[in-house]
C-alpha positions in Angstrom: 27.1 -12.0 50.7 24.8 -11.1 48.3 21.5 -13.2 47.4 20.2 -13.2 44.2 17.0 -14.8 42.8 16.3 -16.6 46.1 12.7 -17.8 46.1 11.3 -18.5 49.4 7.6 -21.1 49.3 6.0 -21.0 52.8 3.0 -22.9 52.9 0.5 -24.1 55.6 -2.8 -24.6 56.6 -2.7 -22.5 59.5 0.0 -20.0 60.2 -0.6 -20.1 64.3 0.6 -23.6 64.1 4.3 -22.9 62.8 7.3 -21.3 64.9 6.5 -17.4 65.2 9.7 -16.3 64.6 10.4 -18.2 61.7 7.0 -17.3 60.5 7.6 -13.8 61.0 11.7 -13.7 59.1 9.9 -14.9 56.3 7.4 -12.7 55.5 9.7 -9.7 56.5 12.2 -11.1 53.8 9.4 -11.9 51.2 9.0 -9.8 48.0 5.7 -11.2 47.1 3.0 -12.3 50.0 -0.3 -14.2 48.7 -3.2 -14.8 51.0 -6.5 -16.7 50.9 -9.1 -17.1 53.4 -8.0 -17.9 56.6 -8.6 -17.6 60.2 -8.8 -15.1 62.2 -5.8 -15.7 64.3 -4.2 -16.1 60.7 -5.4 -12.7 60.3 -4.4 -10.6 62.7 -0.2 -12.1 61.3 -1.2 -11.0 58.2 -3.2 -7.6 57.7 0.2 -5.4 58.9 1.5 -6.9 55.4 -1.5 -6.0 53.8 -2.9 -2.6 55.2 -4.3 -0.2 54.2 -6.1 -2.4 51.4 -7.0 -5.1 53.9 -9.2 -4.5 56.8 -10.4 -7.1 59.5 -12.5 -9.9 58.5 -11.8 -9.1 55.1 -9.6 -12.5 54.5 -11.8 -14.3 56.7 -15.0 -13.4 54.4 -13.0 -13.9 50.9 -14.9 -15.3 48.6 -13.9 -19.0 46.3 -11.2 -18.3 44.0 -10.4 -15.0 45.4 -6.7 -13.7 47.0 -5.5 -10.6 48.1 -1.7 -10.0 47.4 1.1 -7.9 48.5 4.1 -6.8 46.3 7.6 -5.6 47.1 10.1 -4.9 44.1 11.9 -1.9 44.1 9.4 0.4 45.3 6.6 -1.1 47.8 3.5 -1.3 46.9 -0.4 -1.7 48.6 -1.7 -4.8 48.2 -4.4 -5.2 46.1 -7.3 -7.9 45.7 -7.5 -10.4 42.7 -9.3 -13.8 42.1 -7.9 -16.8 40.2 -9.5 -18.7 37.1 -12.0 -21.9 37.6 -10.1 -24.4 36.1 -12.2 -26.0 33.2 -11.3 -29.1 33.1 -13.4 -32.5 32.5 -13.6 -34.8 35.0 -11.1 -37.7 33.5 -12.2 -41.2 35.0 -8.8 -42.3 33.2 -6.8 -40.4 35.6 -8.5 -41.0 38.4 -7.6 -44.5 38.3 -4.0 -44.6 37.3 -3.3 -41.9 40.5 -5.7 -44.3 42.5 -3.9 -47.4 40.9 -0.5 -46.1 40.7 -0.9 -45.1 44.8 -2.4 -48.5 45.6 0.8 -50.2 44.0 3.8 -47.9 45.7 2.2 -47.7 49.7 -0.9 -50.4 49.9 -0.6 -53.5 51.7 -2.7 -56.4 50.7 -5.7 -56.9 52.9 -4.8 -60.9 53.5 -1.0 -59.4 54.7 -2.9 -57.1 57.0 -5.6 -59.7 58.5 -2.6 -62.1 58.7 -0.3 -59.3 60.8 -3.9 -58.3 63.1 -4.4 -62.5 63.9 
């Protein structure tokens, strides 16, 4: 069976927390790897992915806004550095409180239900 276009997303906050193994399958089968700063137990999964480029501490010590990557398409190649654009966006008091509003109405409970369930 052949896969084609198959887009893995693996995300977490710290790779030591996950299942090894499944951690490990994925990055072998993963055409693109992207990394920000991390740990250093996170580090030591990572930098075979990335070497020579990356060295130790080098994700630890990355910078705001900055990534290193590693690319596999047809031919592999080293991973390189990059670093992602501030967004420039205005704060928008509008938004903020139709998210706030919006979250309040699908999973708040009203404060008088609460005392009344705590009596």
């Amino acid at each position: 069976m052949r896969l084609n276009h198959t887009a893995q997303l693996y995300s977490s906050l710290y790779i030591k927390n996950e299942n090894k193994d499944i951690v490990k399958i994925i990055a072998g089968d993963a055409a693109t790897i992207l990394y920000l700063k991390a740990n250093p137990e996170d580090e030591d999964f990572i930098l075979p992915y990335m070497k020579p480029k990356v060295e130790k501490s080098d994700t630890v010590n990355l910078s705001l806004y900055h990534f290193y990557m590693e690319v596999t398409g047809d031919e592999a190649e080293g991973a390189f550095s990059g670093q992602t654009i501030q967004p420039n966006i205005a704060p928008d008091d509008n938004i903020k409180n139709s998210v706030l509003s919006n979250s309040r109405k699908k999973y708040a409970t009203a404060k008088s239900a609460v005392e009344e369930r705590i009596k």
